[in-house]
KOLPA-245401 format. One line per 4 residues: number of its first residue (from 1); their letters; for each residue x, y, z of C-alpha. Coordinates in steps of 0.001 Angstrom, whole numbers, plus 524288, in hexadecimal, padded with zeros to 5 digits. Example, Ala and Ser with C-alpha at 12.3 -4.5 7.8 and 13.67 -1.06 7.14 Angstrom:
BEGIN
1	AS	8300C:7EE6C:81E78 | 83566:7FBDC:81BE4
end
This chain:
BEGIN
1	XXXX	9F6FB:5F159:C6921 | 9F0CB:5E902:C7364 | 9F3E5:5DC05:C6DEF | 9FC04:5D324:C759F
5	XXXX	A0650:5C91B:C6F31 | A046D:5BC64:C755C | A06E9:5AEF8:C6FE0 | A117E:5B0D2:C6937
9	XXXX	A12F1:5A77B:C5C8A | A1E9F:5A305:C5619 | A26B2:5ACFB:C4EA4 | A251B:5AD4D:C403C
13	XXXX	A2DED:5B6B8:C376B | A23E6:5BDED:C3307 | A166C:5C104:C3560 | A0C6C:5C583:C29E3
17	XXXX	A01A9:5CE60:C3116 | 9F748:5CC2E:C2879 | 9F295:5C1E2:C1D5B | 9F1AC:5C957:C121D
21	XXXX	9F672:5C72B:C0438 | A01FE:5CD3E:C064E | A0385:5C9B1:C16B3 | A04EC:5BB80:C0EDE
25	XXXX	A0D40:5BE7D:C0495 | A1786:5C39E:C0D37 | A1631:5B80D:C165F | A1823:5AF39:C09AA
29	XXXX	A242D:5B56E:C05DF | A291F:5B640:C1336 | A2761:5A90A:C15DC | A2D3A:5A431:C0933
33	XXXX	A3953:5A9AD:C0D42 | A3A74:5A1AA:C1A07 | A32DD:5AB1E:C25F7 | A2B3B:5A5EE:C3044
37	XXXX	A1CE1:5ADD4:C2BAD | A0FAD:5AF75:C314C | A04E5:5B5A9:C2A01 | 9F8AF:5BA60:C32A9
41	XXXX	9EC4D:5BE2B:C2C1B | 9E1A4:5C53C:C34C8 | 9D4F3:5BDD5:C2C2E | 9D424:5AFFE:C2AB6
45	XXXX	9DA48:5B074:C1CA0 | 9E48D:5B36F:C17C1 | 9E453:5BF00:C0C43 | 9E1C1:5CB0A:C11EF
49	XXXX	9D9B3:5D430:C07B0 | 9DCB8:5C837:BFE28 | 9D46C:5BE7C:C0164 | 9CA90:5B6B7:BFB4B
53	XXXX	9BD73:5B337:C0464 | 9AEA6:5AF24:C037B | 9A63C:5B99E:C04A3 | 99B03:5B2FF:C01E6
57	XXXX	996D7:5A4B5:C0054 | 99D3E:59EC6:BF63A | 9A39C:5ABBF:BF05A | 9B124:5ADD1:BF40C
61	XXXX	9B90E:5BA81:BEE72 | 9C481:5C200:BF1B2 | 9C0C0:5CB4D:BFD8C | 9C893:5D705:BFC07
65	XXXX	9D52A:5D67C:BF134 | 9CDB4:5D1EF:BE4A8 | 9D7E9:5CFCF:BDA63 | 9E4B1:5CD4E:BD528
69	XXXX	9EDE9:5D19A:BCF35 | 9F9EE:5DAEC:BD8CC | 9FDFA:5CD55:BDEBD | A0C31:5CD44:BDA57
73	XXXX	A1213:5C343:BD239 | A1D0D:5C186:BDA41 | A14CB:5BEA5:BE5FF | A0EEC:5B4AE:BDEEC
77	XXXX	A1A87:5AD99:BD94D | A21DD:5AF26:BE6B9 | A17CA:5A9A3:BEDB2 | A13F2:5A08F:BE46D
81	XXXX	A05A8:5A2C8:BE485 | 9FF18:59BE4:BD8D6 | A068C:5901A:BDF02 | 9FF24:592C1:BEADE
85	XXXX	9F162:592BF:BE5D7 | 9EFCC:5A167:BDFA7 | 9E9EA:5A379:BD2E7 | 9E5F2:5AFE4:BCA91
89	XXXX	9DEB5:5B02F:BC0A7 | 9DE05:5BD7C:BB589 | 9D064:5C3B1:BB3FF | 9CBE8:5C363:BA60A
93	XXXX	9CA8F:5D147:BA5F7 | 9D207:5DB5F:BAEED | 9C6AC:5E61F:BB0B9 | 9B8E5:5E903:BADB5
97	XXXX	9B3EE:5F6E8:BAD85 | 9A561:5F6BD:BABC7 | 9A210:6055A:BA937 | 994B0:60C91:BAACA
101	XXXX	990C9:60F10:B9DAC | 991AA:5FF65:B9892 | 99F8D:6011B:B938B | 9ABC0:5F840:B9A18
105	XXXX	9B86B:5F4FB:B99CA | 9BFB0:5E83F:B9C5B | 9CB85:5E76E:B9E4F | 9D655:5DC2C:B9CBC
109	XXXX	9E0BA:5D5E5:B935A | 9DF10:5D66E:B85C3 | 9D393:5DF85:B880B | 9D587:5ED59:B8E75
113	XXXX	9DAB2:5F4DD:B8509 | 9CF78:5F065:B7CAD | 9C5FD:5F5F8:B8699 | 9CD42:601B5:B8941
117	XXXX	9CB6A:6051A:B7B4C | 9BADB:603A9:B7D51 | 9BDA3:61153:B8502 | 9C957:617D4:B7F9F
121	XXXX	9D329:612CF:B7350 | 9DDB4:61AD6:B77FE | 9DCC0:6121B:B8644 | 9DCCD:6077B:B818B
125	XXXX	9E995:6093A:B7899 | 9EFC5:60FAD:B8687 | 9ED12:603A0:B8D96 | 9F87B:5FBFF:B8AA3
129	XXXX	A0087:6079F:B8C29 | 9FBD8:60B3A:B99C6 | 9FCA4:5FC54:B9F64 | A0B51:5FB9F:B9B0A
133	XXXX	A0D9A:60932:BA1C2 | A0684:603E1:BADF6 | A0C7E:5F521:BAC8B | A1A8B:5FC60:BAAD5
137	XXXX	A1945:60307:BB904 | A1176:5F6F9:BBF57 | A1DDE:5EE64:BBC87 | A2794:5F8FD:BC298
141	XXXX	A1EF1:5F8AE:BCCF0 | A1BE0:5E9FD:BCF64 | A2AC0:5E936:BD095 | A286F:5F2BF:BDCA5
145	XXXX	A1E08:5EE06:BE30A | A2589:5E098:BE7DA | A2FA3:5EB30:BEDCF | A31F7:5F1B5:BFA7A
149	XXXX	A3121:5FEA8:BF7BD | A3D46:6084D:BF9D5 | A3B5D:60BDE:C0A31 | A3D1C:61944:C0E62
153	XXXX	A4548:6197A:C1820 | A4CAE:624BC:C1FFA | A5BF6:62709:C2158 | A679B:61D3B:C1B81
157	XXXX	A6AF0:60EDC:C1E77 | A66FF:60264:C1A81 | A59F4:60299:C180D | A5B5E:6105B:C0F07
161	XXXX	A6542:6089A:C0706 | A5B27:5FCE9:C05B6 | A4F77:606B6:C0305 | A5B77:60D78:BF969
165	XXXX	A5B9C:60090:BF2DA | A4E26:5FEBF:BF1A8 | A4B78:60C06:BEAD2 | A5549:60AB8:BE282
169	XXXX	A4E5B:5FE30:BDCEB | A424B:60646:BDC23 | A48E5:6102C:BD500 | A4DA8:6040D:BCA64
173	XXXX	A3F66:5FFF9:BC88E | A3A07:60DBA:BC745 | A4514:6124D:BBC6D | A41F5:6053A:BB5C1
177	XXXX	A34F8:60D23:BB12D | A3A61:6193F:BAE0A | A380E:628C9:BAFA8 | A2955:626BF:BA8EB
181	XXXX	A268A:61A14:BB053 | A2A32:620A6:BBC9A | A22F1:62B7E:BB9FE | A16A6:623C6:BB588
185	XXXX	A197E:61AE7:BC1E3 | A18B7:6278B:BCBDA | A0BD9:62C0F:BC391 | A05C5:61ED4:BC6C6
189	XXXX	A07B6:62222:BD5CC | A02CB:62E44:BD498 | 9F7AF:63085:BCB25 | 9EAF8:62E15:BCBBB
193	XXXX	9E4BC:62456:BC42A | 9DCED:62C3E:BBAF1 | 9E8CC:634D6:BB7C4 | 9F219:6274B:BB521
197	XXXX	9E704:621B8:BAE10 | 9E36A:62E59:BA5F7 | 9F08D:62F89:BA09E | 9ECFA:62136:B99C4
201	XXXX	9DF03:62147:B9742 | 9D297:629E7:B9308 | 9C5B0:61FB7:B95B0 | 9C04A:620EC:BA16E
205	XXXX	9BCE1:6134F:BA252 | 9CCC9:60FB9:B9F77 | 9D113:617AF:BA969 | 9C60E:611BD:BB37F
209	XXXX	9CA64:60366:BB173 | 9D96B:604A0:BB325 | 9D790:610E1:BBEE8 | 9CE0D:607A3:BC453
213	XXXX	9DB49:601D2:BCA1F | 9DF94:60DEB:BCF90 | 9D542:61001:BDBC3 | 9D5DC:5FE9C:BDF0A
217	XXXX	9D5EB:5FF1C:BEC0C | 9D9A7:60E80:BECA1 | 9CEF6:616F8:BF2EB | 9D393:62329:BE791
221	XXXX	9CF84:62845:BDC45 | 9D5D4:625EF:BD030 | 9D7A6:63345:BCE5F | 9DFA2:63413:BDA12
225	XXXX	9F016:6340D:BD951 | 9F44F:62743:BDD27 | 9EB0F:61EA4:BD7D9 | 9F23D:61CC4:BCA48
229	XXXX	9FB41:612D4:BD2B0 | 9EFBB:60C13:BD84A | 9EDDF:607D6:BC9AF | 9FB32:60421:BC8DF
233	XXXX	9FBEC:5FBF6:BD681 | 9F0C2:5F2F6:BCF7C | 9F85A:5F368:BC343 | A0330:5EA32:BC9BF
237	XXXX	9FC67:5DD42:BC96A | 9FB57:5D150:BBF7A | 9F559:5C50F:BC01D | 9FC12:5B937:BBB6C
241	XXXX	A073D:5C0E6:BB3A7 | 9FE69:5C9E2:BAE52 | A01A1:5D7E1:BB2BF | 9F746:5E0BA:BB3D7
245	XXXX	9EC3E:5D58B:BB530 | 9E26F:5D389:BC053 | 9DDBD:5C722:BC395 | 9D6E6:5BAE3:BCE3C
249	XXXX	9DC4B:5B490:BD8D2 | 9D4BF:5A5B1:BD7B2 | 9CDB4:5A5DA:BE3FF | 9CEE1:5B4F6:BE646
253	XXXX	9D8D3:5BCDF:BEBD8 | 9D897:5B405:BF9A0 | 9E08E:5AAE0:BF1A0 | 9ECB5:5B53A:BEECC
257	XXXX	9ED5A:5B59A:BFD4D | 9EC8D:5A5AE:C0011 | 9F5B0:5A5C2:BF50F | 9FF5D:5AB39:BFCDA
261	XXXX	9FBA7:5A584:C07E1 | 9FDE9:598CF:C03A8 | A0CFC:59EBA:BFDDF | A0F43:5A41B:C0C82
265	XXXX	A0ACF:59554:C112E | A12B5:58D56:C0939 | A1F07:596C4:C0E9E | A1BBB:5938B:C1BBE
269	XXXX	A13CE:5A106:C213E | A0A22:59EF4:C2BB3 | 9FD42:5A62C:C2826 | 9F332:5A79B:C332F
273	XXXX	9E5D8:5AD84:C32D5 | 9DC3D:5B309:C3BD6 | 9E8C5:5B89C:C41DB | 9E51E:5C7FA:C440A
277	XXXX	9F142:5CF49:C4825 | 9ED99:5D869:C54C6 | 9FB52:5DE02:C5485 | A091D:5DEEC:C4E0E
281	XXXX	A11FC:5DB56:C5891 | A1DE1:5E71D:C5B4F | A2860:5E2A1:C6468 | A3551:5E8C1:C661C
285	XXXX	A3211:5F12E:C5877 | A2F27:5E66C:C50E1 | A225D:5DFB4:C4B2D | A258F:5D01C:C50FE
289	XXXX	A1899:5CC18:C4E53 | A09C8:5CD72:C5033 | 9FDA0:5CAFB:C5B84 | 9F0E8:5C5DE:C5625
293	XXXX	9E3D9:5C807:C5BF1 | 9E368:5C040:C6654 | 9F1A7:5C1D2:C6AB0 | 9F9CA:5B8F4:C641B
297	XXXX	A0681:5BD4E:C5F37 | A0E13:5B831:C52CE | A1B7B:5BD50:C521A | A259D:5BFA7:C46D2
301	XXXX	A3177:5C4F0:C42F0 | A2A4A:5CE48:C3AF6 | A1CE9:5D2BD:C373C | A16CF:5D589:C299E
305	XXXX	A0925:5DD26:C2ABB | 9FFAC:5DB0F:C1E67 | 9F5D8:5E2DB:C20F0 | 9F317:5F263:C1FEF
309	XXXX	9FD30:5FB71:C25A5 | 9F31C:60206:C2FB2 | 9EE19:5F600:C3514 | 9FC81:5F057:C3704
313	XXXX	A0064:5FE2A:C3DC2 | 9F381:603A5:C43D8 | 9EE88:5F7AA:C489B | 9F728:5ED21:C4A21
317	XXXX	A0417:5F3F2:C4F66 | A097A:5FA3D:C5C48 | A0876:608A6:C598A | A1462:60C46:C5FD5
321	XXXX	A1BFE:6019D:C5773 | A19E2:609EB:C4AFB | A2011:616BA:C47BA | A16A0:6204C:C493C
325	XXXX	A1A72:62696:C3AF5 | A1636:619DA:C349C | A0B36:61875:C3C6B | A0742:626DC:C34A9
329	XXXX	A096D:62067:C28E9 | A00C9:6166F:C2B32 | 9F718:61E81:C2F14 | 9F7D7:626C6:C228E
333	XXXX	9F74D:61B0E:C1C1C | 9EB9C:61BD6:C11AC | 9E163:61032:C1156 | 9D64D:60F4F:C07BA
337	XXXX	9D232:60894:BFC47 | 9C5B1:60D48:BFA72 | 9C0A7:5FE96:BF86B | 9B43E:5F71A:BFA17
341	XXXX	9B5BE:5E8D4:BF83C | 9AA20:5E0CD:BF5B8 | 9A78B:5CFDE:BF036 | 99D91:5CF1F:BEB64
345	XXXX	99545:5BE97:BE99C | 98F59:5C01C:BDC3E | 98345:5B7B4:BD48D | 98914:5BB10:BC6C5
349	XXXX	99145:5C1D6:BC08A | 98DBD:5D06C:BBF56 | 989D0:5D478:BB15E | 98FD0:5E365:BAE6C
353	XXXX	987ED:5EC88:BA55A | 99370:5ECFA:B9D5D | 99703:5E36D:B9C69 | 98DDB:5D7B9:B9C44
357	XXXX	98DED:5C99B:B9E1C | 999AA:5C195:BA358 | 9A897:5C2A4:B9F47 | 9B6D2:5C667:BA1C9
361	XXXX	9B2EC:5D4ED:BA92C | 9ACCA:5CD50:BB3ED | 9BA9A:5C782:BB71E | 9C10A:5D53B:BB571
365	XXXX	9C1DC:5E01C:BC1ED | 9B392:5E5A0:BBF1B | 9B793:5F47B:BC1BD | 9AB31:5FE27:BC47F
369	XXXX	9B11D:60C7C:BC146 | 9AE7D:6112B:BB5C1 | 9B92E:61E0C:BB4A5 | 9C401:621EF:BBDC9
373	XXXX	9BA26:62EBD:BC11C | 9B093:623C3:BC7A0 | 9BBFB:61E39:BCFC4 | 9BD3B:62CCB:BD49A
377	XXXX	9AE6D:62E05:BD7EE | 9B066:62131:BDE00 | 9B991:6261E:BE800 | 9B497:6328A:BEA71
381	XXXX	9A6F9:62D0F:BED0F | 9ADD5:624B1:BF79C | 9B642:6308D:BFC95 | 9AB24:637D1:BFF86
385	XXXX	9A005:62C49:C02C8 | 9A7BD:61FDE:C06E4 | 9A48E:61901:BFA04 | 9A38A:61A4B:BECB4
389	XXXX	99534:61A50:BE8D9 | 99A87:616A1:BDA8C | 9A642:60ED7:BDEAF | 9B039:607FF:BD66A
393	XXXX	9AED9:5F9AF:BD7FE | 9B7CC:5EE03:BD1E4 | 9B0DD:5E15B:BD196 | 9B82C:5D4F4:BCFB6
397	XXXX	9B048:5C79B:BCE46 | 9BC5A:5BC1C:BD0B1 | 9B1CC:5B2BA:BCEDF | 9B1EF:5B2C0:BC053
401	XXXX	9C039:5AF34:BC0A1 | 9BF32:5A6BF:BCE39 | 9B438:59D27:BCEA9 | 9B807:59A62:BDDE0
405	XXXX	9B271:5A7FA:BE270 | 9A596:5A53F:BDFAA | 999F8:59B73:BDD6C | 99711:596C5:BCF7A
409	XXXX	98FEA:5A0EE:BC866 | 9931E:5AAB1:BD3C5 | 99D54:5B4DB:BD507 | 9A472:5BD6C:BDC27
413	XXXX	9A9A1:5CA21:BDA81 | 9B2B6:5D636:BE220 | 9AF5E:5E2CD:BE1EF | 9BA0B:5ECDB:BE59C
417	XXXX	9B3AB:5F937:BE72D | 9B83C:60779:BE971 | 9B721:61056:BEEA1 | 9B247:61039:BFB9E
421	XXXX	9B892:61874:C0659 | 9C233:6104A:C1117 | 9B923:61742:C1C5A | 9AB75:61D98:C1A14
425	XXXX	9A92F:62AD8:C1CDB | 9A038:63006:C26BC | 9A3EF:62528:C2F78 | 99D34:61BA2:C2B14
429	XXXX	9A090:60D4A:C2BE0 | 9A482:60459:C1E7F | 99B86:5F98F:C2669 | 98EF4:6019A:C249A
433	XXXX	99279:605BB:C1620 | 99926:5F96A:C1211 | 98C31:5F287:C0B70 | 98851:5FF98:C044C
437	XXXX	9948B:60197:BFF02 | 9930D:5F372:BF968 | 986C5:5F441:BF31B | 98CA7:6017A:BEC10
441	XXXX	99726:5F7E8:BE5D2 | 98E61:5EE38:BE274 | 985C4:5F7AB:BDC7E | 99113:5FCDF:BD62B
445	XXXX	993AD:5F2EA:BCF73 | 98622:5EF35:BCC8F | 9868B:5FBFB:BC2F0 | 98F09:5F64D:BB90E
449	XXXX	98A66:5E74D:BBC8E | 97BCD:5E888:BBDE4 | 97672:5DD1D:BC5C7 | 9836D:5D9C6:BCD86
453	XXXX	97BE3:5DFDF:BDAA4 | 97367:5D346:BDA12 | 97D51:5C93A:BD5EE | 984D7:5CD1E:BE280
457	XXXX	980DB:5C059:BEBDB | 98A1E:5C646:BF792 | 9946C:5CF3D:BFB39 | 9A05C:5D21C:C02F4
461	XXXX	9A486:5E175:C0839 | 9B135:5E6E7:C0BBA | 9B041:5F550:C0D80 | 9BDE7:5FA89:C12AA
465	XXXX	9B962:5F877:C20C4 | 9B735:5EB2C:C1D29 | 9C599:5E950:C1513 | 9CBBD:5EEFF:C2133
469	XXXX	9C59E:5E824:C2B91 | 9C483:5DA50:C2492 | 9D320:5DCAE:C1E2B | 9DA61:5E5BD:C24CC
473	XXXX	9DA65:5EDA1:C19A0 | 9DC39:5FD93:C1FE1 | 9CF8B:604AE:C1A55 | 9CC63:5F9D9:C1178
477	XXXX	9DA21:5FDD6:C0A3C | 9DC84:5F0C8:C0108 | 9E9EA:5F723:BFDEF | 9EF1C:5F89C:C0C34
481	XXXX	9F02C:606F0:C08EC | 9ED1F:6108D:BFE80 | 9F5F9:60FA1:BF2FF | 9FA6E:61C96:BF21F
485	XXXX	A06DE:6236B:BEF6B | A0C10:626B9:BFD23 | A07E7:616FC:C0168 | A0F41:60FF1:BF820
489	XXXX	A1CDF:60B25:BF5F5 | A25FA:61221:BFD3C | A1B6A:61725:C0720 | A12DD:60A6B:C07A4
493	XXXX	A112A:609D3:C141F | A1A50:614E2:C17DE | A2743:61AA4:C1419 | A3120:611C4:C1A04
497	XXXX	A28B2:60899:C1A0C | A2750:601CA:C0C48 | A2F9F:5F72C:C0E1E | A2475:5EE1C:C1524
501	XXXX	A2D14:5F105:C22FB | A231B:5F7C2:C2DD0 | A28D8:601F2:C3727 | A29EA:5F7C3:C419B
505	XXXX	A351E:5ECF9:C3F5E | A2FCB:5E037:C3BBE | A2467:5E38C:C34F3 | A2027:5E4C0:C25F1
509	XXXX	A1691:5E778:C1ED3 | A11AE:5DD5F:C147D | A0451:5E357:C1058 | A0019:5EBC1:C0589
513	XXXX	A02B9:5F889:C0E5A | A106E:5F635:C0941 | A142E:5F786:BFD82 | A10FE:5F597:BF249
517	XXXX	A0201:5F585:BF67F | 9F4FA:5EFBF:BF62C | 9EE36:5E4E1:BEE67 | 9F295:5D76B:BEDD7
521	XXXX	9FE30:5D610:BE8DF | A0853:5CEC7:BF30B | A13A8:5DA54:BF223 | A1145:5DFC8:C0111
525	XXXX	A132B:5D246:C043D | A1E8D:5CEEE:BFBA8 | A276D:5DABB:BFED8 | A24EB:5DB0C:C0CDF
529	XXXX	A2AF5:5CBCA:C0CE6 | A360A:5D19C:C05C8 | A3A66:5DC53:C124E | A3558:5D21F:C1B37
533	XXXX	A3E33:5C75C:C1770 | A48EE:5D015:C1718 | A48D0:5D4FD:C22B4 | A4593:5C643:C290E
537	XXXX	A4E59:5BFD0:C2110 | A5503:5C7B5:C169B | A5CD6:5BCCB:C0F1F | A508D:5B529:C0D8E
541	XXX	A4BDD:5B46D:BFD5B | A40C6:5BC4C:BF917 | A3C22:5BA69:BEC07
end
């Protein structure tokens, strides 16, 4: 690194390299228990992937995170959020699954097992059964994702007694489900969605709605091993007590992040903006700080990177100041969500073929993929093309349950689209194929919602070049890293390395490349305050 540290600024305790959702959850924590803590975001707001922008004149929607419901309930009591001007509001339906031949179902309280039954009696009379079997492992595992997991570590002393420790209080949680919830916990980490699904269901369209969860964000087939805990990762979430629910930030997901914000304010933390970091700053061993572009430095006892593991480690640090065995892991790391994220300015509300005229479905996650087999041609057709010529798409529209997003009469709506491959083959470049790839979605959706093509008044593209460059997200990934087996828990990041301490002294790692993952849900954030403060000041309280 060429950088050089000049203009040194006053020491803080610690320094948060990067604005994100979590980046300001940590600093609020951190700074409610007394430390001196600066935040600095590269853009010039605060968020990360959770903000909320204009993307057009007069329509404003969340740019890349779309909904809520993973943000943990403890985050928001801790931090007080609600107090600090965060509201959610519950769709009136959770899912809409328009289907080719005129036939739907949607999906929500009171009214899913009801339209199971349109498809299959003996689903619908499962239902219950198979959300109490999920909802049963979910809680175990809600308990474990506001945890350090147990580090690896090698030989005896201290820190093998405290890792001891640790595993022992996994081992209490895990017995508390018992030989068949363990076993139907490890099956969940290592099926495949169709075959975890399958043992529940027989209608195609059943098994299309809830395995719809299992590729979000995951550039997989459902068929593939693995993805079965995809479905669970998005099963962890509840909005306003309700487990289970999705649901609206008022004024999009920007104001989650402000939120917190706000919380890491009213605790004292500095937040800056327009502050790119050139450079993590290695002296004597240890991270003391960071240079910016342009050359100033900012220095603290400590430094907590928010932001994806191969940008901290391939871009940002000395070379030489890493172990080179890490440095392998990183590079193995796996990166990809397959996703295409598009907002979309829209004249009216679209009108579906199977659903006609306005009501609850057009506040519900619109999902486009019809059977699990679909998802599969989905992903092969990007495999082998760079994009899925019949792609799955989920299309949110906040502005029936937000009137601030749009203009009167107007709306707008998300459209999270897979799969599209993280780099193109053949060489070629995301910035020529970008608008094609587009006008497939749109026309996508235009299948089941004839007419939407020319209510759409504008638009806004992020291909994965786009999420990367823009957000720092590593090959458009929106989970900082793939969710599978050998990257999470114990091994997310690396084995040794799960307890949100990096291999050099005096830095952590806040972001969802720890555990327990992507999405927004505050836990990075939280548990890396936890090891911070005790290491920095280890009789300090930490609710």
């Amino acid at each position: 690194m060429s950088a050089k540290a000049t203009n040194s600024a006053d020491s803080n305790d610690v320094l948060i390299a990067g604005g994100g959702h979590n980046g300001l959850v940590c600093a609020a924590y951190l700074a409610r228990a007394g430390l001196k803590v600066k935040v600095l975001e590269r853009r010039g707001i605060v968020g990360g992937a959770a903000v909320t922008e204009e993307f057009h004149p007069g329509f404003r929607n969340s740019v890349c995170s779309y909904t809520v419901s993973l943000l943990n309930p403890k985050v928001i009591e801790d931090l007080d959020l609600y107090r600090h001007g965060l509201t959610i509001v519950g769709r009136p339906a959770m899912n809409f699954l328009p289907l080719p031949d005129g036939g739907y179902l949607l999906t929500g309280e009171g009214r899913t097992a009801h339209e199971f039954a349109k498809f299959s009696k003996r689903d619908a009379e499962r239902y219950g059964d198979y959300c109490a079997h999920l909802e049963r492992i979910a809680d175990t595992l809600r308990v474990l994702v506001l945890r350090a997991p147990p580090n690896a570590t090698e030989g005896f002393g201290l820190a093998a007694l405290r890792e001891l420790v640790r595993a022992a209080a996994l081992g209490r949680t895990l017995n508390r489900l018992g030989l068949d919830g363990q076993q139907d916990l490890l099956d969940l980490f290592t099926l495949s969605a169709s075959d975890f699904l399958g043992r529940w269901f027989e209608s195609e369209p059943v098994k299309a709605l809830l395995g719809f969860d299992s590729i979000v964000g995951t550039y997989a087939s459902p068929y593939e091993p693995g993805t079965a805990y995809v479905l669970l990762h998005h099963a962890f979430g509840e909005v306003n007590g309700k487990k289970g629910l999705w649901g609206h930030a008022i004024g999009g997901m920007g104001a989650i992040s402000e939120a917190i914000a706000n919380a890491a304010r009213s605790h004292g933390a500095d937040i800056e903006t327009n502050a790119e970091i050139a450079e993590i700053l290695i002296e004597r061993g240890r991270a003391t700080g960071v240079v910016l572009q342009g050359g100033r430095t900012v220095r603290a006892r400590a430094v907590a990177a928010n932001m994806t593991l191969k940008r901290l480690y391939r871009e940002l640090m000395p070379q030489e100041a890493v172990p080179p065995a890490f440095l392998t892991r990183i590079d193995n790391f796996k990166y990809g969500s397959g996703t295409f994220r598009m907002n979309v300015a829209l004249s009216k509300l679209p009108g579906f073929k199977a659903l006609p005229g306005a009501g609850d479905h057009h506040g519900a996650g619109i999902v486009i993929a019809p059977s699990l087999a679909y998802m599969d041609r989905a992903y092969r057709d990007a495999r082998e093309h760079g994009w899925s010529r019949e792609p799955v798409v989920e299309m949110l529209i906040p502005s029936t349950l937000d009137s601030t997003l749009a203009p009167q009469g107007a709306h707008v709506a998300s459209l999270f689209c897979q799969h599209v491959a993280p780099e193109l083959p053949c060489g070629r470049s995301w910035d020529e194929a970008r608008d094609e790839v587009a006008d497939v979605m749109i026309a996508t959706v235009d299948r089941y919602a004839p007419g939407f093509s020319d209510s759409v008044v504008a638009r806004q593209t992020l291909s994965p070049l786009d999420l990367e460059r823009e957000f720092g997200l590593t090959g458009g990934d929106i989970f900082h890293g793939q969710l599978t087996l050998n990257q999470l828990f114990c091994a997310r990041p690396a084995m040794g390395y799960a307890a949100y301490r990096g291999p050099v002294e005096g830095l952590y790692h806040c972001g969802s490349g720890a555990h327990p993952g992507g999405g927004v849900t505050g836990a990075p954030g939280h548990n890396a305050a936890r090891a911070i403060l005790n290491d920095l000041k280890p009789f300090a309280s930490f609710s």
